[in-house]
Backbone as CSV, one residue per row, in Angstrom:
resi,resn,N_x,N_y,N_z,CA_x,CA_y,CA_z,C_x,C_y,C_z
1,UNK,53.952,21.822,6.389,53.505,20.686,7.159,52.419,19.957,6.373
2,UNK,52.489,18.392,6.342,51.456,17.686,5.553,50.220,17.730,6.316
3,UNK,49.213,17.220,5.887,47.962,16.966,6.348,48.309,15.903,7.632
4,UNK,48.990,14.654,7.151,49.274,13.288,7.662,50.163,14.067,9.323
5,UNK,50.718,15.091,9.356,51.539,15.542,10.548,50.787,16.470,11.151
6,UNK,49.394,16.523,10.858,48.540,17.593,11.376,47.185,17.016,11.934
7,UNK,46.723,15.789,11.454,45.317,15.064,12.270,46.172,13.795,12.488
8,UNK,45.038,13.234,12.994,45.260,11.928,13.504,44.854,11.250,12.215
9,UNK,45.356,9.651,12.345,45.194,8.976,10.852,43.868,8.614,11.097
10,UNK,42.590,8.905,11.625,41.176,8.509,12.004,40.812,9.371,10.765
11,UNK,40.894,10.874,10.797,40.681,11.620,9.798,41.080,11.553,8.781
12,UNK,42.553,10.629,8.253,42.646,10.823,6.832,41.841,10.384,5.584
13,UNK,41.311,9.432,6.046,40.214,9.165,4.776,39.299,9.990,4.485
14,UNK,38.723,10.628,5.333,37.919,11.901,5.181,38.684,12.862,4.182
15,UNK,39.910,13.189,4.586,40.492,14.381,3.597,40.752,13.785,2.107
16,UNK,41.031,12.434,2.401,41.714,11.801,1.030,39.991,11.766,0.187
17,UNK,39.587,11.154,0.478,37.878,10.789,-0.177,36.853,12.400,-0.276
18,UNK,37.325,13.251,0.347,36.572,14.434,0.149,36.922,15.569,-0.645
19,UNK,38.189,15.366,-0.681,39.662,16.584,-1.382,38.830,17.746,-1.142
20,UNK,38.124,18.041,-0.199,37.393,19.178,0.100,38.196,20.323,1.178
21,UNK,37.880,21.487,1.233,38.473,22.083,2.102,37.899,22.261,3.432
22,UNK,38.365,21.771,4.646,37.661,21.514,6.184,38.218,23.121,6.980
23,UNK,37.202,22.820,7.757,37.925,23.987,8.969,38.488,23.089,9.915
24,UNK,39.337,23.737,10.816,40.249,22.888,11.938,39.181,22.607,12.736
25,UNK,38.291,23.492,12.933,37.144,22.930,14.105,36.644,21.505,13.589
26,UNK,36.277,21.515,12.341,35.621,20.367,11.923,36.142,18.908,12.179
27,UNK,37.643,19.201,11.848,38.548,17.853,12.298,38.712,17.853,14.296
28,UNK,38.802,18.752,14.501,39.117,18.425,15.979,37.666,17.735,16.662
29,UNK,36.560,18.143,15.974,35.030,18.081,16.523,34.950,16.280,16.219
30,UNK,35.911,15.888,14.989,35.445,14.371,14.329,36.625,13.574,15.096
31,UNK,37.751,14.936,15.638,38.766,13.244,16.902,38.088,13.337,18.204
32,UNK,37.118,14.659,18.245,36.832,14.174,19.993,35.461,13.357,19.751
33,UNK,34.501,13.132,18.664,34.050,12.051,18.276,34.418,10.494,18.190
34,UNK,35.275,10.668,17.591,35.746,9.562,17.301,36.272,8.554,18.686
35,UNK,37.269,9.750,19.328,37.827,9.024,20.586,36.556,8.870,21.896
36,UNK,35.452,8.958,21.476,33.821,9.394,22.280,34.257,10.219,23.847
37,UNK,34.829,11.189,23.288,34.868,12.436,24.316,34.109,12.994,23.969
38,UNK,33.280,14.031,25.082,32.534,14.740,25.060,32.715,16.113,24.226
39,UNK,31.589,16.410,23.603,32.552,18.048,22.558,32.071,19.002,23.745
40,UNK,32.757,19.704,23.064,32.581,21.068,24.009,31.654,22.249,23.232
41,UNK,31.361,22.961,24.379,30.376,23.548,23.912,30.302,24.181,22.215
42,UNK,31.725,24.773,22.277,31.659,25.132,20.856,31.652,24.256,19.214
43,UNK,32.096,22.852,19.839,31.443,22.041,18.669,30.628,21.323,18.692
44,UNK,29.653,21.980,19.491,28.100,21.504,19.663,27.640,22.032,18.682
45,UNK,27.326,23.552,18.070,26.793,23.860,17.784,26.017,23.637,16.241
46,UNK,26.553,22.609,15.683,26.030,21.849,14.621,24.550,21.381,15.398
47,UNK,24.549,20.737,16.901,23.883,19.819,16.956,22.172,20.481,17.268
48,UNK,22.041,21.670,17.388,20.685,21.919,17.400,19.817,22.143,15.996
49,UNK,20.640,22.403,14.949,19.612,22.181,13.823,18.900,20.526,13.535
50,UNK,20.013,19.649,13.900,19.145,18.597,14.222,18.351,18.057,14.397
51,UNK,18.826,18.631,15.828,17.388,18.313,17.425,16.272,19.152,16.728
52,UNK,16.187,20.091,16.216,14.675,20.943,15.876,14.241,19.829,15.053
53,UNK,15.204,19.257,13.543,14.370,18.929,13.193,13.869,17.419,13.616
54,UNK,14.604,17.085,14.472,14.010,15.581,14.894,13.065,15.933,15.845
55,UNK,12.783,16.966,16.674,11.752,17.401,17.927,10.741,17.595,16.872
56,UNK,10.716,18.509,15.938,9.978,18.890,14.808,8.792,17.749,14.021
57,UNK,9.854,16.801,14.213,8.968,15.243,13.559,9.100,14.072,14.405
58,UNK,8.544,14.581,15.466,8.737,13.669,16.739,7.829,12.186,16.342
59,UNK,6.612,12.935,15.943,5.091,11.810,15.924,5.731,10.934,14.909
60,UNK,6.526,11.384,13.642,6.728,10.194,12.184,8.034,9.861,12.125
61,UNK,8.902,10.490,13.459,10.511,10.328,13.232,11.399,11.056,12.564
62,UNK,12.428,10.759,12.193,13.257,11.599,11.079,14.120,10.307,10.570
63,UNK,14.288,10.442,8.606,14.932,9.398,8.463,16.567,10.129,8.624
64,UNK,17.284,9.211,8.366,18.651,9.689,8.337,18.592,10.399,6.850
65,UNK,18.276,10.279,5.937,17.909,11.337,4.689,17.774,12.193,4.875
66,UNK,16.745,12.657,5.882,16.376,13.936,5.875,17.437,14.690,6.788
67,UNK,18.199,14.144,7.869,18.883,14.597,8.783,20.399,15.309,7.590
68,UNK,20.418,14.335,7.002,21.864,14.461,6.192,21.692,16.046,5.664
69,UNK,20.322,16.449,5.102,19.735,17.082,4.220,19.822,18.726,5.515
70,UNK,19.880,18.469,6.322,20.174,19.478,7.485,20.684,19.929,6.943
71,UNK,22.301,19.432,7.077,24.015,19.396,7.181,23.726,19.265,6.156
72,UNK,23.983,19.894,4.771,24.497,19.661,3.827,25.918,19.561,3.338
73,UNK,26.400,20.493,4.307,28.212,20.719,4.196,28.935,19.544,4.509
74,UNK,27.662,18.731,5.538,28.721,17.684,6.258,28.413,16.189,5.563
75,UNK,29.534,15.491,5.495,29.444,14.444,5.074,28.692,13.120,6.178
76,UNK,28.275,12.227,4.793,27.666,10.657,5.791,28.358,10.754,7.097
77,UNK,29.581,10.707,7.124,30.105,10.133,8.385,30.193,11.054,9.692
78,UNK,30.642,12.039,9.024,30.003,13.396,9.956,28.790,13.529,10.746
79,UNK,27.536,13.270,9.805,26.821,13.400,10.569,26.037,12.349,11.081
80,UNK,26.455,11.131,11.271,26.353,9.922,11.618,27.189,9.714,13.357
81,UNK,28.386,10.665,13.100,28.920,10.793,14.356,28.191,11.779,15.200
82,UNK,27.831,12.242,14.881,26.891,14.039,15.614,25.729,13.101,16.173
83,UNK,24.957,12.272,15.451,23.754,11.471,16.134,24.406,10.702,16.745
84,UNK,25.548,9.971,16.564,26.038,8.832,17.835,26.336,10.014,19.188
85,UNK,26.676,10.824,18.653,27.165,11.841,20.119,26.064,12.478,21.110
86,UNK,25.046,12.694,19.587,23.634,13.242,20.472,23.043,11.985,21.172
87,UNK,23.002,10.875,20.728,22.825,9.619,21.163,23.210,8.916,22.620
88,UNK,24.579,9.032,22.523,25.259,9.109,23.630,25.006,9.973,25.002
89,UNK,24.627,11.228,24.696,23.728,12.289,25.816,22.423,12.425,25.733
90,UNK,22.134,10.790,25.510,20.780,11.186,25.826,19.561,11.958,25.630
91,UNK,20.112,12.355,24.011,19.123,13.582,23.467,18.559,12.946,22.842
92,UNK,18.342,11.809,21.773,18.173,11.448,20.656,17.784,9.553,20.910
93,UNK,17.274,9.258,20.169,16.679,7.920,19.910,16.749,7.404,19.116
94,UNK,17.221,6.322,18.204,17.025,5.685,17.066,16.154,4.431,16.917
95,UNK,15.156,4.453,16.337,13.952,2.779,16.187,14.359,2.472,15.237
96,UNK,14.976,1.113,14.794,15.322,0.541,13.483,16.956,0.802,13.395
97,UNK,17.515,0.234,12.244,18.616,-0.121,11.751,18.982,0.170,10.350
98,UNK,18.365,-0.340,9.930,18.598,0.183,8.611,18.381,1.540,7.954
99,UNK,18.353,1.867,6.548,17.698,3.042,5.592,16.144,3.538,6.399
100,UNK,15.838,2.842,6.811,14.602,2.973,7.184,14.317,3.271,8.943
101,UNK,15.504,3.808,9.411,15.204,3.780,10.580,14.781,5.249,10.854
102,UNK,14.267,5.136,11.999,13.876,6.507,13.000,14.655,7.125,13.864
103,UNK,14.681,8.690,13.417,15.357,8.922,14.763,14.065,9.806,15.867
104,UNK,14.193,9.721,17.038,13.284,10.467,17.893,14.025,11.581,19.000
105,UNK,13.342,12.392,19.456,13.637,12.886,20.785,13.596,11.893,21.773
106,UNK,14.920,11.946,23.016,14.618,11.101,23.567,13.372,11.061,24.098
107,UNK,13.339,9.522,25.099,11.589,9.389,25.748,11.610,10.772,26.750
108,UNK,12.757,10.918,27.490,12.423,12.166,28.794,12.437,13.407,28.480
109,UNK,12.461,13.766,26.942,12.132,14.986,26.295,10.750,15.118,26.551
């Protein structure tokens, strides 16, 4: 069976641009991202090294540099989706737009 008969075509650029080897969790965690379903508990568990370190640097923020630098395994887009998701529940904050933005705990943390 090809790759192309096994994810959705959301994921193929990821496999084509990474030629890296994924776990199935990883792709199923980036379509229920993608389609902004909620993950389930078990592909949450990326998302608390995060949160420490953005709770961690609450007062100066966290840039997206340093967040990437978490996740090393995971790629830009990966973990760009993990903050839109933490984002989405209300965990997380972003000030700014660009290279230079902040991420925070949310305010009701």
């Amino acid at each position: 069976m090809f790759f192309s008969e096994l994810f959705p075509n959301s994921l193929q650029p990821i496999h084509r641009k990474r030629q890296v080897s994924r776990e199935a969790t990883d792709f199923i965690t980036l379509d229920l991202i993608n389609r902004e379903e909620n993950l389930p508990q078990w592909a949450r568990d990326r998302m608390p090294a995060l949160l420490k370190h953005i709770k961690d640097n609450k007062n100066h923020g966290s840039q997206f540099r340093d967040l990437r630098e978490v996740l090393l395994l995971l790629s830009r887009d990966q973990v760009k989706k993990i903050l839109a998701e933490m984002k989405r529940g209300k965990m997380i904050c972003v000030v700014g737009k660009t290279s230079a933005a902040r991420w925070y705990p949310d305010a009701g943390d």
